[in-house]
C-alpha positions in Angstrom: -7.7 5.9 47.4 -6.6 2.3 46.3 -3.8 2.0 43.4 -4.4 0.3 40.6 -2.0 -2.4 38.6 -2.2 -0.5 35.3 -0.4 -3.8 34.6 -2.8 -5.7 34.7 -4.9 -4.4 31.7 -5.1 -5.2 28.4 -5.7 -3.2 25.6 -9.2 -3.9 23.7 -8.5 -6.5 20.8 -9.2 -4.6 17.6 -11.6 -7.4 15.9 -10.7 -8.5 12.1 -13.9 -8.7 9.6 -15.0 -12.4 9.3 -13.5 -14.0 6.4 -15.3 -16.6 4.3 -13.5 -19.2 3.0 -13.4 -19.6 -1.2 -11.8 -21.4 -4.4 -12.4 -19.6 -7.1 -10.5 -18.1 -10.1 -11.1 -14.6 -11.4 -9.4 -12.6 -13.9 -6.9 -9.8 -12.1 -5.6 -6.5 -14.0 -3.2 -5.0 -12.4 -2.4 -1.2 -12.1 0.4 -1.8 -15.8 -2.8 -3.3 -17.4 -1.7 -6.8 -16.7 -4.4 -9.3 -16.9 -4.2 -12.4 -15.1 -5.6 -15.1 -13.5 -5.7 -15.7 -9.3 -7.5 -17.5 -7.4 -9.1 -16.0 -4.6 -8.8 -18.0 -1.4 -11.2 -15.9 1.2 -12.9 -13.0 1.3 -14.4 -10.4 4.0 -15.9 -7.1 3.4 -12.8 -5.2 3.6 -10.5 -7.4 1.5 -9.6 -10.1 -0.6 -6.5 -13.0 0.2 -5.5 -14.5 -3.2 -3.1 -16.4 -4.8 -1.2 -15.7 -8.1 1.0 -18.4 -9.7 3.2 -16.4 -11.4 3.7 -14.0 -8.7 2.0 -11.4 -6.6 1.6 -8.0 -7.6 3.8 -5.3 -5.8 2.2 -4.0 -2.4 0.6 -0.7 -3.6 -0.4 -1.7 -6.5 -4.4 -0.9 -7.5 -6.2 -4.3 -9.3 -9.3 -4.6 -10.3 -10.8 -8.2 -9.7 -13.0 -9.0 -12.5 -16.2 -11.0 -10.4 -18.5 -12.0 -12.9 -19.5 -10.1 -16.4 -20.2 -6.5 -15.7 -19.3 -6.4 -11.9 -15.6 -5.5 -10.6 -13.9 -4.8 -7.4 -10.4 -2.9 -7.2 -8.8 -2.4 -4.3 -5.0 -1.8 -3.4 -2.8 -4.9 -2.9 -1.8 -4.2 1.4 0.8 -7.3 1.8 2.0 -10.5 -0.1 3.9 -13.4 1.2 5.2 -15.9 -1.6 2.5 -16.5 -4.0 0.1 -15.1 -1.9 -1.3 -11.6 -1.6 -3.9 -9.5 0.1 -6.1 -6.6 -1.2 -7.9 -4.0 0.5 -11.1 -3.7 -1.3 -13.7 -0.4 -1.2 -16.6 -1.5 0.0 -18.1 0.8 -2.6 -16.0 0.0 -5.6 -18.2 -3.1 -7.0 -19.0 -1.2 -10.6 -22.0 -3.1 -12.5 -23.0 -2.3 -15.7 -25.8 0.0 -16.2 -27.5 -3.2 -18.1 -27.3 -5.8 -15.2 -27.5 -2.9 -12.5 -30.7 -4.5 -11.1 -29.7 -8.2 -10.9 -26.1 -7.0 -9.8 -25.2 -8.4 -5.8 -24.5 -5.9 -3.6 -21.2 -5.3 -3.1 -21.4 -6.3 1.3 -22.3 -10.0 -0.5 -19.3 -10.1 -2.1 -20.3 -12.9 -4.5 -17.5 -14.0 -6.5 -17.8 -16.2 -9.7 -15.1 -18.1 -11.3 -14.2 -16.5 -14.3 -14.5 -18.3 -17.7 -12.1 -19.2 -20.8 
């Protein structure tokens, strides 16, 4: 029986979800009720990478990302480095209202909308 070089092997690369790169500005409310501004940088299906300019929310914090009118995400914030922070979103957690339910994108499309003053 031959020996093998267990050294030799590497472990299987565990793949990240493809991120798509975006500019756009959506309101935040953070898990104190804080609304705010950010602008979301990328997205993927299992999170968000956004930047706040008066400062990240803490890591474990839940926020709700306000997409367009009647469609949220929330997710719990996972890291932040300077301005920038991450969210881990639930794929499930887009909530439309029961009005624009139909014409609502699903939440796998992510579509995010600048929000609006």
């Amino acid at each position: 029986m031959t020996t093998v070089d267990k050294s030799r092997f590497r472990p299987t690369p565990v793949l990240r979800p493809r991120r798509r790169r975006l500019m756009a500005r959506v309101r935040m409310v953070d898990g104190a009720g804080l609304a705010r501004d950010v602008v979301v940088e990328n997205v993927s299906l299992s999170g968000v990478q956004a930047l706040a300019p008066d400062g990240p929310p803490a890591v474990g914090d839940m926020v709700t990302l306000d997409l367009a009118p009647g469609q949220s995400l929330w997710g719990v914030v996972r890291w932040t480095d300077g301005k920038r922070f991450g969210v881990e979103v639930d794929n499930a957690a887009t909530t439309p209202e029961p009005a624009a339910e139909a014409a609502a994108p699903t939440s796998q499309s992510m579509c995010l909308r600048p929000t609006r003053r």
